[in-house]
C-alpha positions in Angstrom: 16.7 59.7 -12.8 13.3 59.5 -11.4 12.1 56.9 -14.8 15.0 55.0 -14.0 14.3 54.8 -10.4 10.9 53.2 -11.1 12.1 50.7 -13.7 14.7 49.5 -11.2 12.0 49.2 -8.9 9.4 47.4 -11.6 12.6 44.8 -12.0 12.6 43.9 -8.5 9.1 43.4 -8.5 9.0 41.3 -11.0 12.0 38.7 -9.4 10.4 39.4 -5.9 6.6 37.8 -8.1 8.6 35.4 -9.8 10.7 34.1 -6.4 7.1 34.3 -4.6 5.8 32.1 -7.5 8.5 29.3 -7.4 8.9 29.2 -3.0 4.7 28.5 -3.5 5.8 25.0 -5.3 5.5 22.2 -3.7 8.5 21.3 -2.7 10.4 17.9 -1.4 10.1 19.5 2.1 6.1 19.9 1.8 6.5 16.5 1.0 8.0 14.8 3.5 6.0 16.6 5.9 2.5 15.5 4.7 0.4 13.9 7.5 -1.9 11.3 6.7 -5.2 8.4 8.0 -4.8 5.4 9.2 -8.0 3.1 10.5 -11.5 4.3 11.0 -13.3 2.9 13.8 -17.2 3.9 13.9 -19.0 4.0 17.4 -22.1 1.6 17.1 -24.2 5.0 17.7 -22.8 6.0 15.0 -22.0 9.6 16.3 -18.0 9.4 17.3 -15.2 7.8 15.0 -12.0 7.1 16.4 -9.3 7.5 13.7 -5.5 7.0 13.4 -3.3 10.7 12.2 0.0 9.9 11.0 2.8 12.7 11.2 6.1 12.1 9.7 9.1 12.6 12.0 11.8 15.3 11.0 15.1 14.9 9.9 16.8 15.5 13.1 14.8 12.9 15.3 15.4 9.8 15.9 15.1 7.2 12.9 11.7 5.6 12.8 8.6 5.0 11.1 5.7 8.2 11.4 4.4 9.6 14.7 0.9 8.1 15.2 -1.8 9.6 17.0 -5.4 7.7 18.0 -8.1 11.1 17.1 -11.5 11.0 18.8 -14.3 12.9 16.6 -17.6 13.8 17.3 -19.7 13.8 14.1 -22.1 15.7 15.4 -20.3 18.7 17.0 -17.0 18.0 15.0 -15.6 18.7 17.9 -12.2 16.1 18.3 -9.7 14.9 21.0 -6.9 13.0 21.6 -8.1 9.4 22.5 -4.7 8.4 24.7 -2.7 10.9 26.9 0.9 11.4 25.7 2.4 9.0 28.5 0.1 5.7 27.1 1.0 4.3 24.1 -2.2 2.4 23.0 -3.2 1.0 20.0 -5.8 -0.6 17.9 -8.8 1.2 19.9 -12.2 -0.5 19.2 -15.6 0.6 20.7 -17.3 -2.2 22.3 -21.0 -3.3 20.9 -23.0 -1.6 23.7 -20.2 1.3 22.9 -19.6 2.1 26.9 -16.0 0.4 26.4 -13.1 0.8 23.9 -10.7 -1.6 23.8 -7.0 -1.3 22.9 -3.4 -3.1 22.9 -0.9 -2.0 25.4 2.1 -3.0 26.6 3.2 -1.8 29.9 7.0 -1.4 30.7 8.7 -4.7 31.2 5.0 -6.8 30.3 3.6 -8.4 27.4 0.9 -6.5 24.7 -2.6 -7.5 26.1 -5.9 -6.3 25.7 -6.9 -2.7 27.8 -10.3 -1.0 27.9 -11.6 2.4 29.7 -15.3 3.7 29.9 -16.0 5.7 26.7 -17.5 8.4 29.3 -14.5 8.2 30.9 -12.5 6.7 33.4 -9.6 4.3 34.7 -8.1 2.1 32.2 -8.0 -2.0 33.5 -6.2 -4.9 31.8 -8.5 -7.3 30.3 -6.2 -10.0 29.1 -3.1 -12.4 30.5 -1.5 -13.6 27.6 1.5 -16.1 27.5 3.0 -14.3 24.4 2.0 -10.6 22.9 -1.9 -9.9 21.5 -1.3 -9.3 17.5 -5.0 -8.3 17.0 -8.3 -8.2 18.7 -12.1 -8.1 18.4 -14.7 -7.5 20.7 -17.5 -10.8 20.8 -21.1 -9.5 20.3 -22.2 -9.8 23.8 -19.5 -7.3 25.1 -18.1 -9.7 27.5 -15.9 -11.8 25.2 -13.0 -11.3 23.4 -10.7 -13.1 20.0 -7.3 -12.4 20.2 -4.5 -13.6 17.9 -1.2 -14.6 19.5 2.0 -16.3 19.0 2.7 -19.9 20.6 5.4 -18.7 23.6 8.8 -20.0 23.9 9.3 -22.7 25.8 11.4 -22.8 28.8 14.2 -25.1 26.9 14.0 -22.7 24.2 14.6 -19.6 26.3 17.7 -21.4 27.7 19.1 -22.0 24.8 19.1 -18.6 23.4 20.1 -16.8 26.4 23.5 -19.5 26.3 24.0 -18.3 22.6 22.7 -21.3 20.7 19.9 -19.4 18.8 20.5 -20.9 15.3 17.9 -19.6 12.4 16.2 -23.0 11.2 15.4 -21.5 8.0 11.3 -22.0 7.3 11.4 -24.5 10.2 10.7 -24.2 13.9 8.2 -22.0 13.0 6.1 -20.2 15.9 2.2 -20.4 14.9 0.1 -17.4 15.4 -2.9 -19.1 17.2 -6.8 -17.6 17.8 -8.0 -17.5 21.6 -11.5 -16.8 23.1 -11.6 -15.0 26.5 -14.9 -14.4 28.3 -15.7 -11.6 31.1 -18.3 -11.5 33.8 -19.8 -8.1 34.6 -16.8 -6.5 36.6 -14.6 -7.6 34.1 -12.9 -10.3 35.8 -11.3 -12.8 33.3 -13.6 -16.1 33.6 -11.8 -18.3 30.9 -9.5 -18.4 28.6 -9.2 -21.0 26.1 -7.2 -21.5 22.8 -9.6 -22.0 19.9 -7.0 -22.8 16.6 -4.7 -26.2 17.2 -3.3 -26.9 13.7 -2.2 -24.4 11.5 -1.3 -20.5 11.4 -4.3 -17.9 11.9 -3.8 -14.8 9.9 -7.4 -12.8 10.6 -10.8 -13.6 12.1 -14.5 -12.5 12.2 -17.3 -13.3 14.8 -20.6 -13.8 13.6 -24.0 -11.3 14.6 -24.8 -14.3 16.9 -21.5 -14.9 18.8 -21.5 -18.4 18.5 -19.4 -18.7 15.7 -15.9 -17.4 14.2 -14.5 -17.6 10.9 -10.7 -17.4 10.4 -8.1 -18.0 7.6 -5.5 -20.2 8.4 -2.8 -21.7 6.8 -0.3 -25.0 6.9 2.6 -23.1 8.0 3.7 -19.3 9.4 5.0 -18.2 6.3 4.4 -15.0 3.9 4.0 -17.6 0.9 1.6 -19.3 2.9 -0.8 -16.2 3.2 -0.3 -15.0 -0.2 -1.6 -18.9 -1.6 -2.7 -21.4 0.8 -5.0 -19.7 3.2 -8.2 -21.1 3.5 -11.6 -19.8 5.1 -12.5 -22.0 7.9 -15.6 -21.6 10.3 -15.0 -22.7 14.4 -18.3 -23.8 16.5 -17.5 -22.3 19.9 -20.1 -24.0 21.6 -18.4 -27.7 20.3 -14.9 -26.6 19.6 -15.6 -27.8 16.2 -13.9 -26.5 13.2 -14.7 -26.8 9.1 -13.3 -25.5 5.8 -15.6 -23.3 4.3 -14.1 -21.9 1.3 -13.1 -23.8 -1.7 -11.3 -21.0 -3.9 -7.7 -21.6 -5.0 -5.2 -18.6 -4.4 -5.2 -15.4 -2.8 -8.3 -14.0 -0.5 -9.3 -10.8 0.7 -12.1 -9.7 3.5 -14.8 -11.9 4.2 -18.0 -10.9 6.6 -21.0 -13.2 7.6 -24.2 -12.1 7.3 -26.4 -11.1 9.9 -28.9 -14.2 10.2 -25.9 -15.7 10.1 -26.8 -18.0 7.2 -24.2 -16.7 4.7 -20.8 -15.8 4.4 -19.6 -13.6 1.5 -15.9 -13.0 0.7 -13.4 -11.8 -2.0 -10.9 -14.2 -3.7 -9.2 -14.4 -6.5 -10.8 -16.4 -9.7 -8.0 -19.0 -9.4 -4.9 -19.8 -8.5 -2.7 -18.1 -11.1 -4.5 -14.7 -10.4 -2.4 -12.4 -9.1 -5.0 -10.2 -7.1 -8.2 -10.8 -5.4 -10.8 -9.8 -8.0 -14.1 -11.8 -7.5 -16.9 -11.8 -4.8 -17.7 -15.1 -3.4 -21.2 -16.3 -1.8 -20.9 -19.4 0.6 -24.4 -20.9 1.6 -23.3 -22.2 5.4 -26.4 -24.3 5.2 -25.8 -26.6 2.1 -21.8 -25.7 1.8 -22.5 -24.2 -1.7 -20.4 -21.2 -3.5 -21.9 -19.0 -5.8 -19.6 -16.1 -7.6 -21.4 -12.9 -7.6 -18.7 -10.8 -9.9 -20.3 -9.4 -13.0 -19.5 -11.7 -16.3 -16.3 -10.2 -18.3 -15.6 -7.6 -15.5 -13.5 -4.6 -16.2 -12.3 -4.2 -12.7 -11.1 -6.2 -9.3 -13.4 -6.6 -6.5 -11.5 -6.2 -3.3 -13.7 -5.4 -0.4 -17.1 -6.6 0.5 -19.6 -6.4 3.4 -23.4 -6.8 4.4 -26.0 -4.2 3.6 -28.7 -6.8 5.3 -29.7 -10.4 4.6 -30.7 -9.5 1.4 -27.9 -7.6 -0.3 -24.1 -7.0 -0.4 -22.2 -3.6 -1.0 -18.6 -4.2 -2.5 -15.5 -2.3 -3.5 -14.4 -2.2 -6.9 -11.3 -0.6 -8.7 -12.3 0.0 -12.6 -9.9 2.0 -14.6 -8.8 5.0 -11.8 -11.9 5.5 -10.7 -13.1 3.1 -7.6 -17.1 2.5 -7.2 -18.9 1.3 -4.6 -22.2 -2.0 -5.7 -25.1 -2.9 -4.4 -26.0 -6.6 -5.1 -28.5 -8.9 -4.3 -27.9 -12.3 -2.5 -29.2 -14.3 -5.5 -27.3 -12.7 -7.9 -28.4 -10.7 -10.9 -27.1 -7.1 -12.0 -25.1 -4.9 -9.9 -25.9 -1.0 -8.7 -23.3 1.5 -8.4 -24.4 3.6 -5.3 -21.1 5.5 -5.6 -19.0 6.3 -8.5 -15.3 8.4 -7.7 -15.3 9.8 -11.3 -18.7 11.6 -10.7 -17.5 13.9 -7.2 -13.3 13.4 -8.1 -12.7 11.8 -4.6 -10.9 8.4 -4.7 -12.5 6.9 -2.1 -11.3 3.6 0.5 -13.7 0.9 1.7 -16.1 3.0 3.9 -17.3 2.2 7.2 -20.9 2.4 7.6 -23.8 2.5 10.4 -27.2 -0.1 10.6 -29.2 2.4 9.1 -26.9 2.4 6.1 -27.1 6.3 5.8 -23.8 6.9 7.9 -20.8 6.1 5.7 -17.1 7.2 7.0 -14.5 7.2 4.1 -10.8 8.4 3.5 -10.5 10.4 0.3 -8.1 12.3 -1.8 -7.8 14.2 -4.8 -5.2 15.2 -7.2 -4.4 18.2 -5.2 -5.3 16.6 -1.5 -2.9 13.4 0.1 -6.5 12.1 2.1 -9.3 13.5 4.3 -12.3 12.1 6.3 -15.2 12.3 4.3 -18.6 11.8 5.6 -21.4 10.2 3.1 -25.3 9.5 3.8 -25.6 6.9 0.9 -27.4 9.3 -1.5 -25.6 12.8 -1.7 -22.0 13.8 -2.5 -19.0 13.3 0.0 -18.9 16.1 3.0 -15.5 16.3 4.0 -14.6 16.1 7.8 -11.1 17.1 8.4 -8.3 19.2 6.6 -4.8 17.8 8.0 -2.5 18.8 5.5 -3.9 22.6 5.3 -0.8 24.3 3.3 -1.2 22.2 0.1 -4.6 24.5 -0.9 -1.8 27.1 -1.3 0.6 25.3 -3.4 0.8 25.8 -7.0 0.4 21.9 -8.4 1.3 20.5 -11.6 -2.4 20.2 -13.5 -3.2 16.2 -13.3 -5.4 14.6 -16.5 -6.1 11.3 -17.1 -4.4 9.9 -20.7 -5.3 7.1 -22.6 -3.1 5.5 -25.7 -3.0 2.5 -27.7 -0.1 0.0 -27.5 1.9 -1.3 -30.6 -0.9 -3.8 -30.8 -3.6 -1.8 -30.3 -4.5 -2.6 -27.1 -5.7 0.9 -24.9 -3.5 1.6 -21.7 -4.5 4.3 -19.1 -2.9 6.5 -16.9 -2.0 9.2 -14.8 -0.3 12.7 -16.3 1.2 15.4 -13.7 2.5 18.3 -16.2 4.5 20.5 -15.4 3.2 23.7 -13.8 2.8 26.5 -15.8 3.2 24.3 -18.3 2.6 25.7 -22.2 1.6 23.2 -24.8 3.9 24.6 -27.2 7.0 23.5 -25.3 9.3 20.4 -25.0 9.6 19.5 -21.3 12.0 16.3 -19.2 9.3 13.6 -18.8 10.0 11.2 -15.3 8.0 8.0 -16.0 6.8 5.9 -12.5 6.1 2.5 -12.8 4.1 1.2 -9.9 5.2 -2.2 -8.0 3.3 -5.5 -8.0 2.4 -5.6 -11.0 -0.9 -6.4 -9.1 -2.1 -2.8 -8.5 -2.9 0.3 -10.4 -3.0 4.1 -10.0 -6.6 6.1 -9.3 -6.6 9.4 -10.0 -6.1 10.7 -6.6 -3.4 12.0 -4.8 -0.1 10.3 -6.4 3.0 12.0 -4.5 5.0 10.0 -2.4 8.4 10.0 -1.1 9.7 7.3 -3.7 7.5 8.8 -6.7 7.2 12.6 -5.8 5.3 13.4 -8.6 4.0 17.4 -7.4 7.3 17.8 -6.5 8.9 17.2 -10.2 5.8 18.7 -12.1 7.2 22.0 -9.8 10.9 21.3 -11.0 9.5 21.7 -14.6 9.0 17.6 -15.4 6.3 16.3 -16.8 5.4 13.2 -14.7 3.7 10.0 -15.9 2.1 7.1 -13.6 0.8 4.3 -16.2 -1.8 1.0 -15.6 0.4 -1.3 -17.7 -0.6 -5.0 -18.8 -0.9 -6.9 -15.8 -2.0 -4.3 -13.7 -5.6 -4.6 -11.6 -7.9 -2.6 -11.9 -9.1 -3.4 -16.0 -10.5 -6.9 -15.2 -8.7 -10.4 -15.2 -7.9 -10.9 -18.6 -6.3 -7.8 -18.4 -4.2 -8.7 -15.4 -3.3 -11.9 -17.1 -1.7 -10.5 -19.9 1.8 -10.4 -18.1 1.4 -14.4 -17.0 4.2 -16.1 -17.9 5.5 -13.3 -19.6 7.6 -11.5 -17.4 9.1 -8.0 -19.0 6.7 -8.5 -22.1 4.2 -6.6 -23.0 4.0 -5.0 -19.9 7.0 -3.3 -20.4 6.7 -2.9 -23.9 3.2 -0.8 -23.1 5.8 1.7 -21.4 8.1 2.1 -23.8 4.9 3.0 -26.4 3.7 5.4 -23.3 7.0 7.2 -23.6 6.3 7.5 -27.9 2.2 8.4 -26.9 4.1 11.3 -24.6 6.7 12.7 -27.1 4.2 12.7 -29.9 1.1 13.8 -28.3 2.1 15.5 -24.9 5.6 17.3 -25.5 7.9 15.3 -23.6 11.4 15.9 -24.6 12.3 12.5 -26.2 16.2 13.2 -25.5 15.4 14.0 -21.5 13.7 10.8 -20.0 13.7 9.2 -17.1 12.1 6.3 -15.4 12.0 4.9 -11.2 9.6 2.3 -9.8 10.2 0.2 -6.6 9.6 -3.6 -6.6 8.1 -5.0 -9.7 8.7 -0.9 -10.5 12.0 -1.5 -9.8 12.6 -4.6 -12.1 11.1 -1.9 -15.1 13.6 0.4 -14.1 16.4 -1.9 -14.4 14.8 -3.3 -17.9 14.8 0.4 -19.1 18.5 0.4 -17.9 19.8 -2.2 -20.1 16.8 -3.9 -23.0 15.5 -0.4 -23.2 18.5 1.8 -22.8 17.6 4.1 -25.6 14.4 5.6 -24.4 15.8 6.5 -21.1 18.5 8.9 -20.0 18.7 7.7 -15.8 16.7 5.6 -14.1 15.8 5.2 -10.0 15.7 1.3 -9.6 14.5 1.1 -6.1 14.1 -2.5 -4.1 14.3 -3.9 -7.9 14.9 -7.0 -9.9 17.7 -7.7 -12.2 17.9 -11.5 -12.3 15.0 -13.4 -12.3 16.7 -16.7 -12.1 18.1 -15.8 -8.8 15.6 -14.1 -7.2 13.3 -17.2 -7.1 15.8 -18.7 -5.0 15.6 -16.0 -2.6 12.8 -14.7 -2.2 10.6 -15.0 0.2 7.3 -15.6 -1.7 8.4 -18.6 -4.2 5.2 -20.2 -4.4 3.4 -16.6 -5.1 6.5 -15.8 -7.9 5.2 -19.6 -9.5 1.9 -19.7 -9.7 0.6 -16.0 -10.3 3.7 -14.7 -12.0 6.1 -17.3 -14.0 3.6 -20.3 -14.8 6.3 -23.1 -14.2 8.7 -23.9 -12.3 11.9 -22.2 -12.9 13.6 -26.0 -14.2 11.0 -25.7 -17.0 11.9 -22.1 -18.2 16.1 -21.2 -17.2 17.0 -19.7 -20.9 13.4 -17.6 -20.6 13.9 -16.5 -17.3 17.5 -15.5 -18.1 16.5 -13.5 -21.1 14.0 -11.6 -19.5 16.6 -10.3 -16.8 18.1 -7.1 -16.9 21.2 -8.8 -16.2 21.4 -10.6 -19.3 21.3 -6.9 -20.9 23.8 -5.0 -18.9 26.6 -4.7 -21.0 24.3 -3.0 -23.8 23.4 -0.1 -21.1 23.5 3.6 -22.4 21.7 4.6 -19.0 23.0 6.6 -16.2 21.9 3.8 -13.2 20.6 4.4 -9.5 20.1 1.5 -7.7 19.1 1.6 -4.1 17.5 -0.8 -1.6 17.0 -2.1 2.0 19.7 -4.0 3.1 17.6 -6.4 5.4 14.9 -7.0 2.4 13.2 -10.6 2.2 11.0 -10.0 -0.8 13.3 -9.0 -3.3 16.8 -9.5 -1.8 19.6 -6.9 -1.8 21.6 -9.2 -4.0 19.2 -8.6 -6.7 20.7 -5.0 -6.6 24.5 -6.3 -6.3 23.8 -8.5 -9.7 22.9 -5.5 -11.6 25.7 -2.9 -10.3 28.4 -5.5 -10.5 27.3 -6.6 -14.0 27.6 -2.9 -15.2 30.6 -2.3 -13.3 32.4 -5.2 -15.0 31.7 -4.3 -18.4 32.8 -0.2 -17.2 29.5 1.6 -17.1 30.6 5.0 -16.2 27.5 6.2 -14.2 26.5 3.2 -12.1 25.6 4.1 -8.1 24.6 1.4 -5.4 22.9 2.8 -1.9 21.6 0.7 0.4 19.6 1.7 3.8 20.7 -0.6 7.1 17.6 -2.2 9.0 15.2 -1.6 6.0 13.2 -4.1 4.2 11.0 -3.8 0.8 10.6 -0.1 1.2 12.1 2.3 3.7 10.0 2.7 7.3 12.5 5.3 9.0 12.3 8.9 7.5 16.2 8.7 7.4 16.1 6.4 4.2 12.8 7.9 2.9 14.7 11.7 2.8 18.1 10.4 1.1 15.9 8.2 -1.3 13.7 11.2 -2.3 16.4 14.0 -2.8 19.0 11.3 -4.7 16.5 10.4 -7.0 15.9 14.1 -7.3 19.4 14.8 -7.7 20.1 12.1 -10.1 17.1 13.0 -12.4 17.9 16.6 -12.4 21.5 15.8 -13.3 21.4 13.5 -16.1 17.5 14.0 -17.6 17.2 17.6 -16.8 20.6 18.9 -17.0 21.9 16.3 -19.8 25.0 16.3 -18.1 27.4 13.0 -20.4 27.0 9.5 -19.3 31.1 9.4 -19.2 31.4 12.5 -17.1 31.5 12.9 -13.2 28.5 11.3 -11.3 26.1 13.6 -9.2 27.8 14.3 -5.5 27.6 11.2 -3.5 27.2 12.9 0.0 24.0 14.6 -0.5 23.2 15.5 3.5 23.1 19.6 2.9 20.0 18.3 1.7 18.1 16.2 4.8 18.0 19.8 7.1 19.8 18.8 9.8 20.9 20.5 12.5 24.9 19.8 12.4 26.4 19.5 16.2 29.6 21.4 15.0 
């Protein structure tokens, strides 16, 4: 009796281990409540950042986007505050250049965003600005007592009128309302002593003041349009002592950051190498003396520049991504070889463009890891990274999915990276579901940091028991432009074809389960998803095809990036290539689909618009796919903001995955349950 006692009792300690063992996964709820860094601002003492903590809000508030909070941290003691009290909603705080002052947008009840400031000691905060419309953006002049605002041209009188009578007609990509630059200047009580609009042609998307404060440089381009910033923005330099105003850069295509340097002499910037590359990639030199432009970018680069700033007159630091490990150069104003100051694959930190001190020995970075969503990190420019903060403190306790990098050759033999997540407590010698993610763009590419979010939870399927997959296909960045290229004019080509061979490389080499499958991506993501669904139906069991594409021929004519879609994506215009584009659609394929199909989307989406998700569910529908689901999310655009959306989209896919890849439950037999809210954790009213 006794012997039999104690085996019960060894039983019950085993399920009560095991139970402990799977409530320490991470789980979708760990998820969705994973706090995060926004912008870094570094005091010109270099002793106090101000930085932006984003908290998401729970299922039972009301919808929106994350809780921000502006964080005031002393370097030195470590000791932090809140830099607004809870009744002043301010935002975009910058220290002024003597640092007594921060500045910051607020809007008081009734009024119009303008520029704020109060003492850094301390003190009363006073309105600075009286704009006719709402400040977008701001930056303090050198001399403290100016300031550059971006704002939009105001309504006129007539046009108020006729809006408040009812006849506010949308004049699509006409009537457009640019976003203009403005100088203000201060005397030394802060009394507004003029005001004066700088930009007269043209839309102003950004701006930076030179060291001497006599000069700003600012992209514009000919209309207020997405498209327009994408492809037509140019760099152009205005005089403030003669109003005078100059193109400066000469590149084609898109452009990144750009920063003069501090004699004022030079401006460096990032652009892309031409017009039909589809990410910024080089570093750009412009001689303001002579008008010159010298491209700094290594020969045959294996990466994309994308960030660049001034060490001194002498040299520039930039940001590269190469492979899934970022690095931060040193490079000389004439040119020459590059030296990497600071490689992520030697400390395992995926590191963001830093801000830095004069000195150059005070760099403030975000981070993350595979098993940390971001951090502050603190960096002198010689040792390793000393981390700052630890916001999200209950992940150390989490039992994660093991993350490796993987590498595999295509069907042509061309190498493809990636990301694995396997599953935890995962054992070599068995066959697990795989979940394959393919990210959007394709202009971007996974590092191998922290890769969990609500739309690809990866830690929280490696804890289900799936092995997860994030892959730098053809096309993406990251692996130079040639690289990138690969997938011009070739849209669903080899791109897609270096997923199906990751999905081989996984069964063969990784133990995927070849018969449980499944594949989600948003955006360009999305359109691999939807390819999977019907070209590539027999590798995949479900797939998530969030904010997707499904008809190429039709989403040219309505999105709202056509010229971007032409020239860095398709090659021609879409009269030159109908049958092409039509047989690289998913549409074109839907009647051959095997594939149990999620679609989902924002209903107010201009980038890829909602009917590119009706195309695809009413093609399937019509030739009687059994397992075909449509959601879309009210208010939401290309990607869901309110944490309403962003809970139903993770625990659907979740749902849907576990259902048909997991479980194998039959194509032909009932669909997962369509109202899913026992799973948001709300507090029901009845």
């Amino acid at each position: 009796m006794k012997f039999k006692s104690l085996f019960v009792i060894g039983i019950l300690l085993i399920f009560t281990h095991l139970a402990s063992i799977s409530q320490n996964e991470f789980s979708p709820e760990d998820l969705l409540s994973t706090n995060s860094i926004g912008g870094i601002e570094l005091s010109p003492a270099g002793s106090e950042i101000i930085y932006t903590l984003y908290s998401p809000r729970t299922p039972n508030e009301t919808p929106g986007g994350s809780h921000s909070e502006y964080i005031r941290l002393n370097l030195k003691t470590g000791d932090s505050e809140s830099l607004f009290p809870k009744e002043q909603t301010g935002s975009s705080p910058q220290w002024s250049p003597d640092g007594l002052m921060i500045g910051f947008l607020f809007r008081a009840e009734g009024e119009l965003t303008q520029v704020w400031a109060m003492p850094s000691s301390g003190g009363p905060v006073m309105q600075l600005t009286n704009s006719e419309s709402s400040i977008n953006s701001f930056k303090w002049g050198p001399d403290g007592r100016s300031i550059a605002y971006l704002s939009r041209t105001p309504e006129s009188e007539r046009e108020k009128e006729l809006s408040k009578r009812g006849y506010d007609f949308i004049f699509y990509e006409e009537n457009l309302k640019n976003t203009n630059l403005h100088l203000a200047r201060f005397d030394a009580d802060w009394n507004q002593i003029d005001s004066r609009q700088l930009s007269r042609e043209g839309n102003v998307w950004d701006f930076e003041f030179n060291h001497q404060g006599d000069q700003i440089a600012a992209t514009l381009s000919p209309k207020n349009l997405i498209d327009h910033r994408y492809m037509f923005r140019h760099i152009y330099i205005f005089d403030l002592a003669t109003d005078g105003i100059r193109q400066v850069s000469k590149t084609k295509g898109k452009l990144g950051n750009y920063a003069f340097s501090p004699n004022g002499q030079h401006l460096a910037y990032t652009g892309a190498l031409n017009i039909n590359d589809h990410q910024v990639s080089q570093l750009y030199l412009i001689n303001l003396q002579n008008g010159s432009t010298k491209n700094l970018t290594p020969p045959d680069f294996r990466g994309h520049v994308s960030w660049v700033q001034w060490k001194d007159d002498n040299a520039l630091i930039y940001y590269s991504g190469e492979g899934v490990y970022p690095k931060l150069n040193l490079v000389s104003l004439t040119g020459g070889d590059r030296t990497i100051i600071l490689n992520a694959e030697n400390g395992g930190i995926i590191f963001s463009t830093p801000t830095f001190s004069a000195d150059f020995k005070n760099f403030i970075f975000t981070g993350s890891t595979p098993t940390d969503p971001v951090n502050l990190y603190r960096w002198d420019g010689q040792g390793t990274l000393e981390k700052l903060t630890d916001i999200n403190p209950d992940i150390s306790s989490r039992n994660l999915g093991k993350q490796e990098v993987i590498r595999y050759n295509a069907r042509d033999g061309q190498q493809i990276e990636g990301i694995l997540i396997l599953p935890v407590n995962y054992k070599k010698e068995n066959a697990y579901p795989l979940v394959v993610y393919v990210h959007g763009g394709p202009e971007s590419h996974h590092s191998n940091g922290w890769l969990s979010r609500y739309a690809t939870p990866g830690q929280v399927m490696a804890g289900k028991g799936y092995m997860v997959a994030f892959l730098n296909y053809r096309a993406s960045t990251g692996y130079g432009v040639d690289f990138a290229m690969e997938g011009f004019a070739d849209p669903a080509g080899k791109e897609f074809d270096d997923i199906a061979d990751a999905i081989d490389f996984l069964v063969a080499e990784k133990g995927a389960d070849a018969n449980r499958v499944g594949l989600a991506g948003g955006s360009y993501g999305g359109y691999a998803s939807a390819w999977f669904a019907t070209y590539y139906t027999k590798y995949v069991k479900a797939v998530c095809m969030f904010v997707g594409i499904s008809d190429l021929i039709s989403k040219r004519g309505t999105t709202d990036i056509p010229y971007e879609d032409m020239y860095v994506h398709m090659g021609k215009k879409l009269e030159d290539q109908w049958q092409f584009m039509l047989e690289r659609s998913p549409v074109y394929y839907a009647h051959q689909s095997e594939t149990a199909t999620l679609i989902y989307g924002g209903a107010a989406d201009t980038r890829v618009h909602p009917s590119q998700s009706f195309e695809l569910y009413r093609r399937m529908k019509m030739n009687d796919h059994p397992a075909v689901r449509l959601v879309q999310y009210p208010g939401e655009g290309h990607g869901n903001r309110k944490q309403v959306g962003q809970i139903d989209v993770l625990y659907r896919q979740m749902d849907w995955f576990d259902w048909y890849v997991r479980d194998m439950k039959p194509l032909d037999g009932p669909m997962p349950p369509l109202d899913i809210s026992d799973h948001y954790g709300l507090d029901w009213a009845y």
